[in-house]
C-alpha positions in Angstrom: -26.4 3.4 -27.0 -28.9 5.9 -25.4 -27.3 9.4 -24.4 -28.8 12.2 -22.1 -28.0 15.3 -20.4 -29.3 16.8 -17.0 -29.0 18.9 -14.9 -28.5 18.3 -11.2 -31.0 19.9 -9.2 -31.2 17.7 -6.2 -29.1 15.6 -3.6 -29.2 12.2 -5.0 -28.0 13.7 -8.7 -25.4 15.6 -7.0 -23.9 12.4 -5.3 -24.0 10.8 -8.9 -21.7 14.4 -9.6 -19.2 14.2 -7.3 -18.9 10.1 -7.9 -18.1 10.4 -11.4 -14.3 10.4 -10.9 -14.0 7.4 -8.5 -15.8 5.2 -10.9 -13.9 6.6 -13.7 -10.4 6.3 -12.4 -10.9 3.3 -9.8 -8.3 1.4 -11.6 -5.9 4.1 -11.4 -3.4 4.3 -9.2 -1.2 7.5 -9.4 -4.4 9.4 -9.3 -5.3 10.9 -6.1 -8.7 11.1 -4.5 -10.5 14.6 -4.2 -11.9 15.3 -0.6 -15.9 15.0 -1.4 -16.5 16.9 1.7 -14.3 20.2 0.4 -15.5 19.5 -3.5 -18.8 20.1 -1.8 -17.8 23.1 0.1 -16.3 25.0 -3.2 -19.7 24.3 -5.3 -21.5 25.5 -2.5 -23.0 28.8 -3.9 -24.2 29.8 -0.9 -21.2 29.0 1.2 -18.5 30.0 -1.2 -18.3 33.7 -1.9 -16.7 33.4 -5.5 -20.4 33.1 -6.3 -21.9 36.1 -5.2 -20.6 37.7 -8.3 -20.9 34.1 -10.6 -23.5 31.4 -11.9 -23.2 27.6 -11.5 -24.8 24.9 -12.7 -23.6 20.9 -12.9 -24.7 18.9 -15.6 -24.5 14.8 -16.0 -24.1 12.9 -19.2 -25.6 9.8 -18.6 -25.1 6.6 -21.8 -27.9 3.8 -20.6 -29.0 5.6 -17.8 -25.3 5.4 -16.1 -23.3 8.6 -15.1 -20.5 8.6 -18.1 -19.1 12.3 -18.2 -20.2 15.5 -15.8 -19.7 19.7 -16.2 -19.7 22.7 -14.2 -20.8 25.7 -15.7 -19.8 29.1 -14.4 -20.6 32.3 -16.2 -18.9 35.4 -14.0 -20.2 38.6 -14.1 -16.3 40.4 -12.9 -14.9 38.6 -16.2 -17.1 39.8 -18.8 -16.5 43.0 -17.6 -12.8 42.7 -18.1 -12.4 40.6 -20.9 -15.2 42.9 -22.7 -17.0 39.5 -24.5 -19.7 37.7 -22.3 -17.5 34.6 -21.6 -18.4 31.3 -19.6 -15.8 29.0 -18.2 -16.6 24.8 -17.5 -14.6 23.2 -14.9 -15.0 19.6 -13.1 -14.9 18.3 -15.9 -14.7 14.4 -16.4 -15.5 11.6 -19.0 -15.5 8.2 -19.5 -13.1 7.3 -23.5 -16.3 7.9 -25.3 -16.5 11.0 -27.6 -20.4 11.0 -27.7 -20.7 11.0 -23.6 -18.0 14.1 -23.4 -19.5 15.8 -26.3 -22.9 15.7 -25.3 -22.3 17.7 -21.9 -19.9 20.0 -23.6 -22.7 20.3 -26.3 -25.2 21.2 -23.1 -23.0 24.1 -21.7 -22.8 25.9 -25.2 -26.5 25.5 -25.6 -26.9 27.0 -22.4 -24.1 29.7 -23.2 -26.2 30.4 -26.3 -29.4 31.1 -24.4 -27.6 33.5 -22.2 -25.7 35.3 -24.7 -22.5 33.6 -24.0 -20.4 34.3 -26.8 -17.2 31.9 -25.9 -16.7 29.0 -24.0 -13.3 27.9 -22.1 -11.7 25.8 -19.3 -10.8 23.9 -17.4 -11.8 26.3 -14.4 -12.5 24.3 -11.0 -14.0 26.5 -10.8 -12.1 29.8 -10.8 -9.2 30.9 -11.7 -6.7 30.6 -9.0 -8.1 26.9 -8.7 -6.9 24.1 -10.5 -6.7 25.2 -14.0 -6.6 23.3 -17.3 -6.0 19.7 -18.8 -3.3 17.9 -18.2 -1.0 17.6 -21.8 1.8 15.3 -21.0 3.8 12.9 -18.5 0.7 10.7 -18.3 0.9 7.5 -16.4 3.1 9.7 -13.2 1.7 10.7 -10.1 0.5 14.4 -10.3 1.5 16.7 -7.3 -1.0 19.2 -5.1 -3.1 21.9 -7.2 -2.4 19.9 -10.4 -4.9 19.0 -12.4 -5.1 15.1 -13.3 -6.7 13.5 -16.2 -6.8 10.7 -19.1 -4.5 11.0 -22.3 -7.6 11.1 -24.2 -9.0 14.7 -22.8 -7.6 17.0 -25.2 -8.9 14.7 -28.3 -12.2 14.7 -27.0 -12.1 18.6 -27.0 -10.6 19.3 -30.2 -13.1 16.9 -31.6 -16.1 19.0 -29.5 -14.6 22.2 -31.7 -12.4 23.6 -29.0 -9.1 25.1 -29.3 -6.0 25.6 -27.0 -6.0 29.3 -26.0 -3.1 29.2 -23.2 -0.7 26.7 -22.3 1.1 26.7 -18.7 3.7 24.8 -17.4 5.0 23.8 -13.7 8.8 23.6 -13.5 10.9 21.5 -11.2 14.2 20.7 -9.4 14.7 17.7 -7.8 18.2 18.5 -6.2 17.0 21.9 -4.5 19.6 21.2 -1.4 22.7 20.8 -3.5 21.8 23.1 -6.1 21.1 25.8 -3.8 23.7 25.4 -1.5 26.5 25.6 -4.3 24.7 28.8 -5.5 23.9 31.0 -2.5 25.6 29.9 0.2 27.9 32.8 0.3 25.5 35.3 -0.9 23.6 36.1 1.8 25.9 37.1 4.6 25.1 41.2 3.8 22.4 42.7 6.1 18.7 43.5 4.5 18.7 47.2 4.2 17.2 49.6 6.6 13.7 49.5 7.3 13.3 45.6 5.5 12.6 42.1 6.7 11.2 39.3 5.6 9.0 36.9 8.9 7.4 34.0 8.6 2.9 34.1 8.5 1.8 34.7 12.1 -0.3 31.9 13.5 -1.8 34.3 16.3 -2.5 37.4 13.7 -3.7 34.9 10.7 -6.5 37.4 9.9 -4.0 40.6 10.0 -1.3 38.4 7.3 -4.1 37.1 5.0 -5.3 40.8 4.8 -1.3 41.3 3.8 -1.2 38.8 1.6 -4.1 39.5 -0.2 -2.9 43.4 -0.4 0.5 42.6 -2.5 -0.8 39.6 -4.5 -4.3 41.8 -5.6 -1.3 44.5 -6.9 1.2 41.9 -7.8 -1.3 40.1 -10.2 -3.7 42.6 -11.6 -2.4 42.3 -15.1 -2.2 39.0 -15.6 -3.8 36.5 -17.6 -7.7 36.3 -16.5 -6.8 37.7 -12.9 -9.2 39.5 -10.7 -8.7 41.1 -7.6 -9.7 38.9 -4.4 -12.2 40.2 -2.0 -11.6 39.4 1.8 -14.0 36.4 2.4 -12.8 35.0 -1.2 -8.8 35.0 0.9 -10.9 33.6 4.4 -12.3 30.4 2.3 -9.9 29.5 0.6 -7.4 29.5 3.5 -9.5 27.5 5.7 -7.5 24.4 5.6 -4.0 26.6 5.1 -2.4 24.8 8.3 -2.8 21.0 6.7 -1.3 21.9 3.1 1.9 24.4 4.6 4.2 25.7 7.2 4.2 28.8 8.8 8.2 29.2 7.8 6.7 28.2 4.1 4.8 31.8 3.7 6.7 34.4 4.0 5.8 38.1 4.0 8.3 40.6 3.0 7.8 44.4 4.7 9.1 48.1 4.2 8.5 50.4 7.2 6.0 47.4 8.7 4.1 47.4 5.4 3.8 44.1 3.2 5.7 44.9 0.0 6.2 40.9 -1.1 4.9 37.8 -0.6 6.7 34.1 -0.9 4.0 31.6 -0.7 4.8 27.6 -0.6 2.8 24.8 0.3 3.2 21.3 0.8 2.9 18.5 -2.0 0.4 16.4 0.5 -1.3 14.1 -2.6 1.0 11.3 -0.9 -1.1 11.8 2.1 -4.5 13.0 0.8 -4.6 10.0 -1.5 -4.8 7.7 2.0 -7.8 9.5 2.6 -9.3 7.6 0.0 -11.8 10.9 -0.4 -13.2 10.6 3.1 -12.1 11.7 6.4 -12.6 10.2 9.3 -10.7 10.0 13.0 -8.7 7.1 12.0 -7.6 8.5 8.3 -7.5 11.7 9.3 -4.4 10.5 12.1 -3.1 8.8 9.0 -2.9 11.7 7.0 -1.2 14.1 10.1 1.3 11.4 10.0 1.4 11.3 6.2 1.8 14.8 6.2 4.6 15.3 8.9 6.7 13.1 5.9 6.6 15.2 3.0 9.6 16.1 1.2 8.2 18.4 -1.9 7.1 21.8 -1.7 5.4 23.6 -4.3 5.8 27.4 -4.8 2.2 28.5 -4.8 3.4 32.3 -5.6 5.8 34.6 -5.7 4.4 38.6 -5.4 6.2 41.7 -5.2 4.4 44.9 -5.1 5.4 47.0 -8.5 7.2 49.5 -6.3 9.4 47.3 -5.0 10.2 44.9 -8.6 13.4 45.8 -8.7 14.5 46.1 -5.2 16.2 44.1 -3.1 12.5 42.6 -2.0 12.8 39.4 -4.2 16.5 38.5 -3.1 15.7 38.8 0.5 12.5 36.8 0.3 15.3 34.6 -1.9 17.3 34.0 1.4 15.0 33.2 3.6 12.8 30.6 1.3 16.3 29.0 0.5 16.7 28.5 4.1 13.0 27.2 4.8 13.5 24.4 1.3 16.7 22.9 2.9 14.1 20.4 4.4 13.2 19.1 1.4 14.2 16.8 -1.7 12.4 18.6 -4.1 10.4 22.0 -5.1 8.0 22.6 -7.8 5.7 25.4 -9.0 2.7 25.6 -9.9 1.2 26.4 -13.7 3.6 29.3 -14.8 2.7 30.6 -18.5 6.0 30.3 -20.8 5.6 33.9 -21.8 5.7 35.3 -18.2 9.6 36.1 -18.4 9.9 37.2 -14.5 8.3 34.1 -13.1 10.2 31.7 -15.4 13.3 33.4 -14.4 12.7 33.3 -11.3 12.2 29.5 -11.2 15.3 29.5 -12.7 17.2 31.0 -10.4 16.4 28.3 -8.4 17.5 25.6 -10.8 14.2 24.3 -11.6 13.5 23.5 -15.3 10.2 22.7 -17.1 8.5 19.8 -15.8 4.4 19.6 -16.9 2.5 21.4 -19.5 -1.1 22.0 -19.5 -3.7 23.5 -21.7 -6.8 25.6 -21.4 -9.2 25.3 -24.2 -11.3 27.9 -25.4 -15.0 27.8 -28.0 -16.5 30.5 -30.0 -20.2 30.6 -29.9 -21.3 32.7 -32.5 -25.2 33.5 -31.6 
C-alpha cells in the first residue's frame, strides 16, 4: 500500500478533514455525530481567539490516495511558558485499524515539532485544554455522553506503538439514582438559612455578559494550579458560550456571591448527544426542530465544574451551592462529571458526596522529542 501525509491548505482538503470520522465510524451506532459547522468554527484561527496566542495546522494521512487517519497540530505559546519545555499538543485525532496510516501523521507532527524546537509531543487536545481531552480507555461498545471523547478500542495500541506514553489519566464518575440517593441524604439538611451576606441565583439570561465575566472571575482563581490550566481571557469565555442556551439551563449554572461578589461557581450542562446525534452533523430547519424537542427530553446532566474561590474553600460556599444544585438535579435520572483526575482529592470527594462513583477512564499521551 502507498502512504502519504499532507497538509491541508485549501477547502477541498479541509472537507476530506472534517469527513474522516463519518467514514470511519459510519457503521457505528453509539457514536455520535460532531456538528461540521461548530468543528469548523473552533479550527477557525481567525475566528476563534484561543489562537491568537497558538499555531494550527491539519494534516491528512492518505493509504491509495484515500483519507485514512487526520491530525491537528497546536503548539501554544502561554504553555511553554508555564510548563518551561517548548511543548506541542495534537488533537482531532482519528484513524482507520491500520498502524502505518496513524503512525505516519503522528510521525508528521513530531517532524514538524522537531523543526520548530518542539521538545515533547502530547494529546489528545481538541484542541485546548478545557475541550474534549484525551482517548477513550474503557467501556467500549456504550454510548459516550456530551464533552466526552469517543474512539476505537484500538487508539491507545496505535500510540504506544508510535512511542507514546500515558502521562495523565482522568476519569468521569457517575450516579444513576441521583433522586433517591440524594433525597435520603440531604433532605433534612438544608432547612438552616445561608449566612449573612450569601446566596446562591441561578445565571441571568438578561445580564449573560455581566455572569460570564463572573464566571470566568472564580474559575480563572479556582483552577490556576491545576493540571495544564491557563487563565481564560474574555473573548476565549464569549466563544465558547455561544451555544450555552442549547447544551443547559439557566437553574443548571449557578453563581454563588458574598457581599454581591461571585465567590463560587456550580456549572452543569445537559447530556444532549441523544439529541445532537439526530442531527446527523448537519443542521437544518427541520433537524434543528427535532433536536429542540430532543433536547426538551433529557434526563442526564453532567457537572461541567465546580469552582470556589480559595477564600471561600472552606466556607459554607460549596454546601450552599450543594443545596441548590440538589434541588435543580431532582429533574433528572442521572448526573455525571466530566474527566476528574484521580489524584484531585476535593473534586473526587465532592463527586462523592453526591453518590457518584467512577464510571470512564481516559488517557492523555505524551512523546519526548529529543532534537
Amino acid at each position: 500500500m502507498g502512504y502519504s501525509v499532507v497538509a491541508v491548505t485549501d477547502e477541498r482538503l479541509l472537507k476530506e478533514f472534517l469527513r474522516v470520522p463519518f467514514v470511519l465510524y459510519r457503521n457505528d451506532p453509539q457514536w455520535v455525530p460532531p456538528v461540521v459547522s461548530e468543528v469548523r468554527r473552533t479550527l477557525d484561527t481567525k475566528r476563534n481567539p484561543y489562537f491568537a496566542n497558538a499555531s494550527l495546522r491539519l494534516f491528512l494521512s492518505f493509504r491509495n490516495g484515500t483519507p485514512a487517519a487526520r491530525l491537528a497540530l497546536v503548539i501554544d505559546r502561554l504553555q511553554e511558558a508555564k510548563l518551561g519545555v517548548k511543548t506541542a499538543f495534537f488533537g482531532f485525532f482519528e484513524s482507520a485499524d491500520d498502524d502505518e496510516a496513524g503512525g505516519c501523521v503522528l510521525a508528521k507532527a513530531e517532524d514538524v515539532c522537531r523543526a520548530e524546537g518542539v521538545r515533547r509531543l502530547e494529546g489528545p487536545f481538541n484542541p485546548n485544554h478545557y475541550s474534549e481531552i484525551g482517548f477513550q480507555a474503557d467501556s467500549f461498545g456504550t454510548p459516550p455522553s456530551f464533552f466526552q471523547p469517543y474512539n476505537p478500542p484500538y487508539y491507545p495500541a496505535l500510540l504506544e506503538k508510535a512511542g507514546f506514553h500515558v502521562s495523565a489519566r482522568f476519569q468521569t464518575m457517575k450516579n444513576d439514582r441521583p433522586r433517591e440517593y440524594l433525597d435520603s441524604r440531604y433532605r433534612d439538611r438544608f432547612r438552616a438559612a445561608a449566612p449573612p451576606g450569601y446566596a446562591v441565583r441561578s445565571i441571568s439570561r438578561k445580564h449573560l455578559k455581566r455572569d460570564l465575566e463572573f464566571i470566568r472571575e472564580v474559575n480563572n482563581e479556582a483552577f490556576a494550579s491545576n493540571w495544564r490550566f491557563l487563565p481564560l481571557s474574555r473573548e476565549e469565555v464569549a466563544f465558547s458560550a455561544k451555544n450555552l442556551r442549547f447544551v443547559t439551563r439557566p437553574r443548571l449554572v449557578l453563581i454563588a456571591e458574598h457581599g454581591r461578589r461571585p465567590v463560587g461557581v456550580l456549572h452543569c450542562v445537559l447530556d444532549i448527544n441523544p439529541a445532537l446525534k439526530s442531527l446527523g452533523g448537519r443542521i437544518g430547519p427541520i433537524r434543528f426542530l427535532r433536536f429542540l424537542r430532543d433536547r426538551s427530553r433529557v434526563k442526564k446532566i453532567i457537572i461541567f465544574t465546580v469552582a470556589i474561590k480559595n477564600a471561600y474553600r472552606h466556607s459554607r460556599v460549596f454546601y450552599l451551592l450543594l443545596r441548590e444544585f440538589v434541588q435543580a438535579a431532582g429533574d433528572f435520572e442521572t448526573i455525571e462529571t466530566t474527566w476528574i483526575s484521580p489524584d484531585n482529592r476535593p473534586s473526587v470527594r465532592a463527586a462523592e458526596a453526591l453518590g457518584m462513583i467512577p464510571d470512564r477512564t481516559f488517557v492523555v499521551y505524551a512523546k519526548d522529542l529529543p532534537s
